[in-house]
C-alpha positions as CSV (number, residue, x, y, z in Angstrom):
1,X,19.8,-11.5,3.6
2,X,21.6,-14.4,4.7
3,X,22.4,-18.1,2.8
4,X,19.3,-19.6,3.7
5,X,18.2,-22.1,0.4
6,X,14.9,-20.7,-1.1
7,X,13.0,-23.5,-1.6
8,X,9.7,-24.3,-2.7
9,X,8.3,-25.2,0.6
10,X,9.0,-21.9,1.7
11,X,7.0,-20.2,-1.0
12,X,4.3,-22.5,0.0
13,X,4.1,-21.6,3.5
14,X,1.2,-19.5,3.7
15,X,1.4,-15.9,5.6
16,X,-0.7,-13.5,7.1
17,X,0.4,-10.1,7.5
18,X,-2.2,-7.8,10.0
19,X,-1.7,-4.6,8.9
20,X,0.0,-2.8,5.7
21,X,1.3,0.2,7.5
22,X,5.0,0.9,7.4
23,X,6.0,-2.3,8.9
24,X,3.8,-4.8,7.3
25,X,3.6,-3.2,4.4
26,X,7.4,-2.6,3.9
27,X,8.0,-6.3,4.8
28,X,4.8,-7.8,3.2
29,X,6.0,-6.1,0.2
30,X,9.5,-7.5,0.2
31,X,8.1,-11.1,0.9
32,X,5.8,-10.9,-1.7
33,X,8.7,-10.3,-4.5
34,X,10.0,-13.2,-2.9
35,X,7.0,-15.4,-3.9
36,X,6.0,-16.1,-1.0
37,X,2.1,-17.1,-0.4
38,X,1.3,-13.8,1.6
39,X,-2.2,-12.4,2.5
40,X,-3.2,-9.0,3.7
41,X,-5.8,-8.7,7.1
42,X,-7.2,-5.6,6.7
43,X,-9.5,-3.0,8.3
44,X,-12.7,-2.8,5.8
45,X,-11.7,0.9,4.4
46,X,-7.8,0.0,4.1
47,X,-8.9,-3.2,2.1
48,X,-11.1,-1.2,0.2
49,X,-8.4,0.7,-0.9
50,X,-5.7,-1.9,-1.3
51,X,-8.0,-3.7,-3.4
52,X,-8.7,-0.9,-5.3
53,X,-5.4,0.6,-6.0
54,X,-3.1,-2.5,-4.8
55,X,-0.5,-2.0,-1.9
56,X,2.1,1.3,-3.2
57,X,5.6,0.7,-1.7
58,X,8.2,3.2,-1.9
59,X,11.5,2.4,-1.1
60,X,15.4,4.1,-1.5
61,X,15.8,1.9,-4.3
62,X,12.5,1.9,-6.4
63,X,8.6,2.9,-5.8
64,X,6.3,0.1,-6.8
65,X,2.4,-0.8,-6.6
66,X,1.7,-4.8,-6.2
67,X,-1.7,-6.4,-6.3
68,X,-2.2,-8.5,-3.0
69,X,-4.6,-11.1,-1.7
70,X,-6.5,-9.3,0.8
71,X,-8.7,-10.3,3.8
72,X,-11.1,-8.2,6.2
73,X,-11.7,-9.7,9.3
74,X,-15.9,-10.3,8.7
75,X,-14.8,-12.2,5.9
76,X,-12.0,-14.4,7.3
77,X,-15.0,-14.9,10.4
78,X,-17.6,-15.9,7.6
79,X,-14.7,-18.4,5.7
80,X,-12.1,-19.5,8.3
81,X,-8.8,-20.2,6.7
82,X,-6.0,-21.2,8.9
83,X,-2.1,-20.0,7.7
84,X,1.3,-21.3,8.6
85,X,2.5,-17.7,10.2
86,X,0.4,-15.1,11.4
87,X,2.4,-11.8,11.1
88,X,1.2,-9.2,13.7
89,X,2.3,-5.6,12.9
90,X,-0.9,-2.9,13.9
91,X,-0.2,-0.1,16.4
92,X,-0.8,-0.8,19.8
93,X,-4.1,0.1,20.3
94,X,-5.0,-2.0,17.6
95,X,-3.8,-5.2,19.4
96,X,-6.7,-6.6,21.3
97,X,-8.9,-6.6,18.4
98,X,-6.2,-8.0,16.3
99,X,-5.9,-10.8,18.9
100,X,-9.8,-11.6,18.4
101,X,-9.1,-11.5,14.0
102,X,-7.0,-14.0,13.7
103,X,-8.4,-16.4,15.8
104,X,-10.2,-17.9,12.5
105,X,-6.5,-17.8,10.6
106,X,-4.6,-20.1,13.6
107,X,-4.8,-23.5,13.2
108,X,-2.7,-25.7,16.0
109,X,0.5,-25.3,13.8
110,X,0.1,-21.9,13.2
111,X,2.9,-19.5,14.5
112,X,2.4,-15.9,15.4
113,X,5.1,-13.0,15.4
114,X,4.2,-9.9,16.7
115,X,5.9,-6.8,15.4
116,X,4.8,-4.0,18.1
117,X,6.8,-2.1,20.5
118,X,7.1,-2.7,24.1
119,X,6.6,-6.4,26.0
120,X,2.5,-6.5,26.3
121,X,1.5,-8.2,22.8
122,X,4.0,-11.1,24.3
123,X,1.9,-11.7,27.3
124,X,-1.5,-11.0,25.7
125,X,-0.8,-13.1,22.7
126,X,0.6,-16.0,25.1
127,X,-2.5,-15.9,26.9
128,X,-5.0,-16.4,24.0
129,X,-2.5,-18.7,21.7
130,X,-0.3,-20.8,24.2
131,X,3.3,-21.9,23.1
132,X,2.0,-20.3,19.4
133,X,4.0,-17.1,19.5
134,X,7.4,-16.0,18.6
135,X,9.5,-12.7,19.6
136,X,10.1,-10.1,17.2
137,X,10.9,-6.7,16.4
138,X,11.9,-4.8,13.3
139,X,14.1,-1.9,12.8
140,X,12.9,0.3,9.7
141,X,12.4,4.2,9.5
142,X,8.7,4.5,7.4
143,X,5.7,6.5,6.8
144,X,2.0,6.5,5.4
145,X,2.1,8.9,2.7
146,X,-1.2,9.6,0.7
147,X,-2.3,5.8,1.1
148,X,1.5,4.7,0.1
149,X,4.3,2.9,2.5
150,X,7.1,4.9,2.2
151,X,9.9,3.7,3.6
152,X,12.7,6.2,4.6
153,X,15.9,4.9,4.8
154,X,17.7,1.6,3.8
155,X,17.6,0.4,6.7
156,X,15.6,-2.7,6.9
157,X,16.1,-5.6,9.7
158,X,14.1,-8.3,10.9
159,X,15.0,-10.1,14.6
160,X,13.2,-12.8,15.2
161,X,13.4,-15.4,18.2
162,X,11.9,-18.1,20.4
163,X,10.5,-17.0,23.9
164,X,12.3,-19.9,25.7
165,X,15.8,-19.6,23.7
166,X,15.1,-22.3,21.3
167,X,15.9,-22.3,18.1
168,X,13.1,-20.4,15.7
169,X,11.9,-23.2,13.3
170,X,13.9,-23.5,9.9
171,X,10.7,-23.1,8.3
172,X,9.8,-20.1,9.5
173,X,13.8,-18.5,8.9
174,X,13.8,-20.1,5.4
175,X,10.2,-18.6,4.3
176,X,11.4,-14.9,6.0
177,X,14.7,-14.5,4.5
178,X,14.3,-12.9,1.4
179,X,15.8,-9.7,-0.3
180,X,15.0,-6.4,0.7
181,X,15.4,-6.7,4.6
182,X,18.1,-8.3,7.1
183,X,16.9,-11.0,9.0
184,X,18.2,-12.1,12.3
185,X,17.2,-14.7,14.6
186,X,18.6,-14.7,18.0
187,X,18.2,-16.9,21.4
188,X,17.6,-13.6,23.9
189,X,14.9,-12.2,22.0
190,X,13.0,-10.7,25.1
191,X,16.6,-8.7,26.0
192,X,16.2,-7.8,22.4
193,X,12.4,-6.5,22.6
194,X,13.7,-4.4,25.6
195,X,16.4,-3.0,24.5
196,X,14.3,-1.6,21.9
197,X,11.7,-0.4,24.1
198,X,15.1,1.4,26.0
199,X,15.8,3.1,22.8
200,X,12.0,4.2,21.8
201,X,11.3,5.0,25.2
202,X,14.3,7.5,25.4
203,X,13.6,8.8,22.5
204,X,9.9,9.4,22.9
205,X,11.3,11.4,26.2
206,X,14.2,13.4,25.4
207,X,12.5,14.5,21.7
208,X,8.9,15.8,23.5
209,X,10.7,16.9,26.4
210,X,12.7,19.4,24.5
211,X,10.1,19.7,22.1
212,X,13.1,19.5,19.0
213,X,15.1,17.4,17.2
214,X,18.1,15.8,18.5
215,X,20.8,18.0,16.9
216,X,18.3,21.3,18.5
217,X,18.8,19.5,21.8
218,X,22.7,19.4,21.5
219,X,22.7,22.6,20.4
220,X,20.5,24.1,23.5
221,X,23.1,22.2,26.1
222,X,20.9,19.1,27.1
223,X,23.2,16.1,26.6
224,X,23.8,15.4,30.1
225,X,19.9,15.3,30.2
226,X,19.8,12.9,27.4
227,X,22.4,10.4,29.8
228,X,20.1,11.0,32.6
229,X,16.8,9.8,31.0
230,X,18.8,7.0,29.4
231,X,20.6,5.4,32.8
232,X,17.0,6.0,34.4
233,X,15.3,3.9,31.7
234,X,18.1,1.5,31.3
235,X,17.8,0.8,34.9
236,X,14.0,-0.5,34.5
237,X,14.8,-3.0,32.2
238,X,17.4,-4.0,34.2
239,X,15.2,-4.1,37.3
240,X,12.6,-6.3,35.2
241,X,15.9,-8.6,34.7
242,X,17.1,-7.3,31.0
243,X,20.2,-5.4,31.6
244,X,20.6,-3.1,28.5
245,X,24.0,-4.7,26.1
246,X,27.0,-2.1,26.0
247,X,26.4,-2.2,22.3
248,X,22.9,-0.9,22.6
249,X,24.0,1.7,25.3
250,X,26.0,2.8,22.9
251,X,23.9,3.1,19.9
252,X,21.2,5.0,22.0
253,X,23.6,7.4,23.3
254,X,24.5,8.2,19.4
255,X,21.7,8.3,18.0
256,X,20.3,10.5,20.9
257,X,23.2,13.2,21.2
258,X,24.1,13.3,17.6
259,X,25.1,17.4,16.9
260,X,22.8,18.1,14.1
261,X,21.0,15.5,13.7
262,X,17.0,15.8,12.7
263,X,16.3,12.6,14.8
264,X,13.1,13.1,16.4
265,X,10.8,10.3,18.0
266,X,7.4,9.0,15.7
């Protein structure tokens, strides 16, 4: 967490989170502590559920259940309500109906952050909510675990940025820096969202080539396999104009030919 004051106003901005799975729900959860005004879009049986049971968090440092304000997207298209953020965090194929409900919940202040992997909910979202959306990714290791966000590890960051370098609104940093999570805002946010998708990518490669964790991999002699699929994906996002940073070269390289490590991609 960084100095940021906590303020009233920022408790009054009002935030909705698409999706409670390990990344919405982790950060939803943490925001909510906060006090901040944060609402749940959900898919109708996930709702159900949530309402039911409220949203289950399990963290390194304590497991607790919070009861949440909770939306479906019939009823936000029945009662339109518009919010100050509109936090995006579904899996991929989720996206394009995400895109369509929210469109009730954006108002021409409204500010959306997508929290997905890989550089097409930019474009998609730009196209349907001009000069509206901000770059983001997250770094968390978490689950789904019998209806329960689980996350894994301590290791909770936020990096948020403008598309065209500017600075990210203080309204927006203020209401997202809260305990529980790291957050980061940055002017190169797109470099950012690739070097992630560097990282996954590799990962995703090297973990079903082998078919075994990353220590297995070490073991069985395939590290100068893990620098070849790296330099070849590195060298698309430098092709689309994103050179990869020495410091994220770096991390990939450990955390991809770590001896005995149980790394494996999600």
């Amino acid at each position: 967490m960084t100095e940021a004051a906590d303020s009233a106003a920022d408790a009054d901005l009002s935030i909705l989170i698409a999706g409670a799975g390990a990344t919405g729900g982790a950060f939803g959860t943490y925001l909510l502590e906060a006090g901040r005004d944060v609402t749940f879009l959900l898919r109708q049986a996930r709702a159900a559920k949530v309402r039911e049971e409220g949203l289950r968090f399990t963290a390194p440092d304590a497991d607790r259940t919070n009861q949440v304000e909770v939306i479906t997207a019939e009823e936000l298209s029945a009662a339109p309500q518009t919010f100050d953020l509109v936090i995006v965090a579904v899996k991929a194929n989720g996206l394009d109906s995400v895109i369509d409900d929210i469109a009730p919940a954006v108002g021409e202040q409204t500010l959306i952050i997508p929290f997905l992997n890989g550089m097409a909910q930019i474009e998609k979202l730009e196209n349907r909510y001009p000069g509206q959306v901000l770059g983001g990714f997250v770094k968390i290791v978490g689950t789904i675990r019998d209806g329960a966000v689980v996350q894994l590890t301590n290791m909770a960051v936020m990096t948020i940025g403008d598309l065209q370098g500017a600075d990210v609104p203080a309204r927006i940093a203020e209401a997202l820096d809260v305990p529980g999570f790291k957050l980061q805002t940055v002017a190169g946010i797109i470099d950012g969202l690739w070097e992630k998708w560097t990282f996954i990518a590799a990962a995703g490669v090297v973990t079903c080539l082998f078919r075994a964790p990353v220590g297995a991999i070490m073991e069985a002699g395939g590290r100068s396999h893990v620098h070849t699929i790296v330099d070849e994906l590195e060298a698309v996002a430098a092709a689309a104009g994103h050179p990869v940073s020495e410091a994220s070269h770096a991390m990939t390289l450990k955390m991809l030919t770590e001896d005995g490590s149980a790394f494996t991609s999600s």
